[in-house]
N, C-alpha and C positions, 0 to 999 in steps of 0.2 A: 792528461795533465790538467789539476785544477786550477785556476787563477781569481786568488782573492784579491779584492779590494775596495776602497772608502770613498764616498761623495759628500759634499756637503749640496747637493741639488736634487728634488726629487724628480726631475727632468728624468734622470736615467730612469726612471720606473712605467714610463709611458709604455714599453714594449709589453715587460712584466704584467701593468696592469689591463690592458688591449684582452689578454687572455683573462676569460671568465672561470676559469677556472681557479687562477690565482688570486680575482676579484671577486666574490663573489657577494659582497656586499657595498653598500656605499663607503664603509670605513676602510677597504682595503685598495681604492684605485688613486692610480698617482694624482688625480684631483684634488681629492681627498686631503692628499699628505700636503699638496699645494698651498692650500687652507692654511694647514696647522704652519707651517713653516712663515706664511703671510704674519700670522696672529702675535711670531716672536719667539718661537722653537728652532733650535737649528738644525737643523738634519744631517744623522750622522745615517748613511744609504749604505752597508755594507752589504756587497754582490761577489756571489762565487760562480762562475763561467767555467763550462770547459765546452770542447767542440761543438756538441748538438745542444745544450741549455744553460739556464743561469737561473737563480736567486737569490735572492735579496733577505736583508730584516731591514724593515725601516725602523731607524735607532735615533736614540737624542742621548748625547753623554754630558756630564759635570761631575767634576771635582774624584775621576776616578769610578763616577756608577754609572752604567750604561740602562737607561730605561728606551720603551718604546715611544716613539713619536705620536700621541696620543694626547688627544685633553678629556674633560667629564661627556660629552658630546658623543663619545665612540663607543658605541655598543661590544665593539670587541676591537682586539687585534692578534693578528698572528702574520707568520710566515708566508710568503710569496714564494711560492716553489714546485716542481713539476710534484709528482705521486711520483711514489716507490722508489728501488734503490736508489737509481741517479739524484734522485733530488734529494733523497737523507744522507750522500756523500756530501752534497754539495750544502747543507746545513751544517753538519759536520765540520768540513773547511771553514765554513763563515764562523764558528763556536771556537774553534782551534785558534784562529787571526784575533780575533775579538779580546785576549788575554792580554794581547801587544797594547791596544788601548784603555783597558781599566782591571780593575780586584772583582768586579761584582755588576752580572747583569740580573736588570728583575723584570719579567718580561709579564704580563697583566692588562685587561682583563682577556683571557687566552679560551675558547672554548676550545671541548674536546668532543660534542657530537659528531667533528666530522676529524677527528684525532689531533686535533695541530699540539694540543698540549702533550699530551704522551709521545708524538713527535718529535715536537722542542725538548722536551725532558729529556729524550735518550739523547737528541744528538747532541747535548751538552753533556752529557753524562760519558757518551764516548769520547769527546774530545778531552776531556778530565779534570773537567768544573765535579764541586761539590754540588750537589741540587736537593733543592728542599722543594714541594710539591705541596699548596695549602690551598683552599679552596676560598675567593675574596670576594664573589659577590652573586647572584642569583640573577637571571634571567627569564621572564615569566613570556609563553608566546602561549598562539593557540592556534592549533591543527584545524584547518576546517573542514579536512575529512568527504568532500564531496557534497555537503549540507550548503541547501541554499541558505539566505537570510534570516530567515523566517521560522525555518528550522533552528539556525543556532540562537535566538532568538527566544524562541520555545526551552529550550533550554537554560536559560539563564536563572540566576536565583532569584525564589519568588518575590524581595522585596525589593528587585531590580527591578522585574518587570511592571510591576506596580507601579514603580516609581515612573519609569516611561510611559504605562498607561493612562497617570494622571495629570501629568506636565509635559507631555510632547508638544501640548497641543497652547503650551504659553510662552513658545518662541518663535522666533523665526529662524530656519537654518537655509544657511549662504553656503553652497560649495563650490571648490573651482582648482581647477589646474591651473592657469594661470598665474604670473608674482603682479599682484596688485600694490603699488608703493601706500596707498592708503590704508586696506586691509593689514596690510604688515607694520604700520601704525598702530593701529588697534590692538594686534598680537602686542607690540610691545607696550602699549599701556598697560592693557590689560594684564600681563607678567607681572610687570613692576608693581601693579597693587595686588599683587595673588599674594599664597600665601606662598611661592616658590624662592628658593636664594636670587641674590642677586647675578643677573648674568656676568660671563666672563670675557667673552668674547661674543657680544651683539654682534658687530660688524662681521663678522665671520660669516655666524650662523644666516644670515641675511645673503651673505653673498650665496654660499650652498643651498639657500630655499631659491635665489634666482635662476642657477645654473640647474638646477632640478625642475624647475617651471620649465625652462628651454630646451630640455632632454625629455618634456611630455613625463615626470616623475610624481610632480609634485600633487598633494591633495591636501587641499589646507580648506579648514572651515570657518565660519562664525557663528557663533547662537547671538539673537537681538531682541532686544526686547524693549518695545516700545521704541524701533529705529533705534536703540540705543546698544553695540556689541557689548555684549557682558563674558559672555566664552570665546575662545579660539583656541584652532589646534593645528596644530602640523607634522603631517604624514607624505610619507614618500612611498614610492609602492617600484620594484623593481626585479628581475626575475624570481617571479612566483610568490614573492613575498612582499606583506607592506609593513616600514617602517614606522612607529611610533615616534619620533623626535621631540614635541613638546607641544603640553598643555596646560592650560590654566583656565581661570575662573575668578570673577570679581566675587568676594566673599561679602559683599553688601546686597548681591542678587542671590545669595547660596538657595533662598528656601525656593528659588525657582527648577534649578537641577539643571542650568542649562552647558554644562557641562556634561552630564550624564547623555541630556537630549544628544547634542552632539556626536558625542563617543557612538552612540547609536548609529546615526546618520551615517559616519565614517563604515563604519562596520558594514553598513547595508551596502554603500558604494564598494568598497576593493573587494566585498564577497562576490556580489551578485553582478555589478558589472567587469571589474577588473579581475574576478577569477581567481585571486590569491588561493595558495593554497597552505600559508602561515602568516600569521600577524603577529609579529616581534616589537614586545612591549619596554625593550631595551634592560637596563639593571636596575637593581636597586628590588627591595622589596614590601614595598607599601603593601599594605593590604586589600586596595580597590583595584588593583590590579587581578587579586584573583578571585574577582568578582568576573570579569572580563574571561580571563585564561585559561585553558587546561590541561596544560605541561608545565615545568617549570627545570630549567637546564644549569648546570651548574659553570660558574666560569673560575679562572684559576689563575693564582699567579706562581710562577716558578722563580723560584733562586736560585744563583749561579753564582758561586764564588770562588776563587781561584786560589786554595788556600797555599800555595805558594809564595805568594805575594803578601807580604807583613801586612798590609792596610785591612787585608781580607779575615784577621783574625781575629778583629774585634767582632767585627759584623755576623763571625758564624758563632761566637759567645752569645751575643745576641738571639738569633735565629734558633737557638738551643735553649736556649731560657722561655722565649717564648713559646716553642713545642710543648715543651714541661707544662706552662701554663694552663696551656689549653689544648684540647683533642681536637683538632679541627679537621680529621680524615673522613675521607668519604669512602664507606667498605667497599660500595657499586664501584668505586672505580677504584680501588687502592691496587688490584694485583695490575693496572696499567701506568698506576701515577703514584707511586709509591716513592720517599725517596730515598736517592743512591746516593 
């Protein structure tokens, strides 16, 4: 016997997240969800339990749509749940209950390298949600394959490494594990005159760069020049992988590169000392990014509509309209994320 049910505390995800398997990143441990619910999210925690395990979707609803508990900050989200059948029963149940509280869940940004999306799909698909399957934003990392620094370094594009050859040597770069309140001053100076939007949540992202200093996580930089910080950046590095979280750059120091200097710097630290063996440059897809990268992962959002429910027939008039619009299928992965 399965037993569904709803939280508004992410308190109940401490066990859930304890297992790295179900954590396997920063964005997926109940800390994490701690955050976002702090920032002014409310957390809807819907867990399906039977004798030997449970999982969860961590959820936030309004006005009838069920989205993920998530801000721009989360390099992904997905499902908290064992492998194999037991645990796509127990998604299943949680998809099946989930009709009881809205018309329409839209679950994003969802990777599928390690299947959560073709996951999530079916078990909504079996529970007997409509599901539309479209691909919403790009994820650029880089394998580093066993290559010291030096190495990946050697490989970069040649007006990269130029660029380092000729301006490494006109800053000064500050590293440290460490949360320094002054250094985290300068980050945000230096944000607010970049050319980046404006933050959404400072206070947040401040508290997560402290509790990752204290968990021995964090790698944060500075480039200076003339004593004076013009770059910062901040990376987190945790099983096997380092996090890219955020970077900037005073655009009045641009023809210095110390930004670039930087990014360098980092790279040399999580390869050669901390051993990473991926560096995840989060979404979005700038183009200096795949200067840095050389994979790039697709991430995905799924629709769920319960077209039983009158509210839900607007939304798939919609969702149909804009298929029409546009082809936005990806053939590598359509015969898994196809939709039903």
């Amino acid at each position: 016997m399965i037993e569904a049910r709803y939280h508004d505390s992410v308190n109940v995800l401490q066990d859930l997240s304890a297992d790295r398997t179900f954590a396997p990143s920063p964005f997926d441990r109940a800390e994490w969800y701690g955050l976002l619910a702090e920032s002014g999210l409310t957390p809807l925690i819907a867990i399906a339990s039977d004798p030997n395990a449970s999982a969860a979707l961590t959820l936030t609803e309004k006005d009838g749509r069920i989205t993920p508990l998530r801000n721009w900050y989360s390099f992904t989200w997905r499902q908290m749940a064992p492998s194999g059948e037991q645990g796509d029963r127990l998604l299943r149940e949680i998809a099946s209950q989930l009709k009881t509280r809205g018309h329409r869940v839209t679950l994003e940004p969802v990777p599928d390298e390690d299947g959560s999306a073709s996951r999530l799909a079916e078990a909504f698909r079996q529970a007997g949600w409509r599901v539309e399957v479209s691909q919403c934003d790009l994820n650029h990392v880089l394998a580093i394959d066993g290559r010291n620094f030096a190495e990946y370094r050697a490989a970069l594009p040649g007006r990269l490494r130029t660029t380092l050859k000729r301006k490494a040597k006109k800053v000064e770069i500050r590293l440290s594990t460490e949360f320094d309140p002054d250094a985290w001053h300068h980050y945000e100076r230096i944000y607010a005159q970049s050319w980046k939007p404006k933050e959404d949540f400072p206070d947040m992202l401040r508290q997560f760069a402290e509790a990752e200093a204290a968990a021995g996580r964090l790698r944060f930089g500075l480039a200076l020049y003339e004593g004076e910080p013009i770059a910062a950046q901040f990376w987190t590095v945790e099983n096997d992988t380092a996090y890219i979280h955020k970077l900037a750059h005073l655009e009045s120091h641009r023809n210095l590169s110390a930004g670039t200097t930087l990014t360098a710097a980092l790279f040399e630290r999580v390869i050669d000392q901390d051993k990473v063996s991926l560096v995840d440059f989060g979404t979005g897809d700038q183009p200096y990014k795949s200067d840095w990268m050389n994979a790039i992962r697709p991430r995905y959002r799924i629709d769920c509509l319960d077209i039983r429910q009158p509210r839900a027939w607007l939304d798939l008039a919609r969702l149909v309209l804009q298929r029409l619009r546009s082809n936005d299928a990806l053939p590598k992965l359509a015969p898994r994320l196809g939709a039903g």
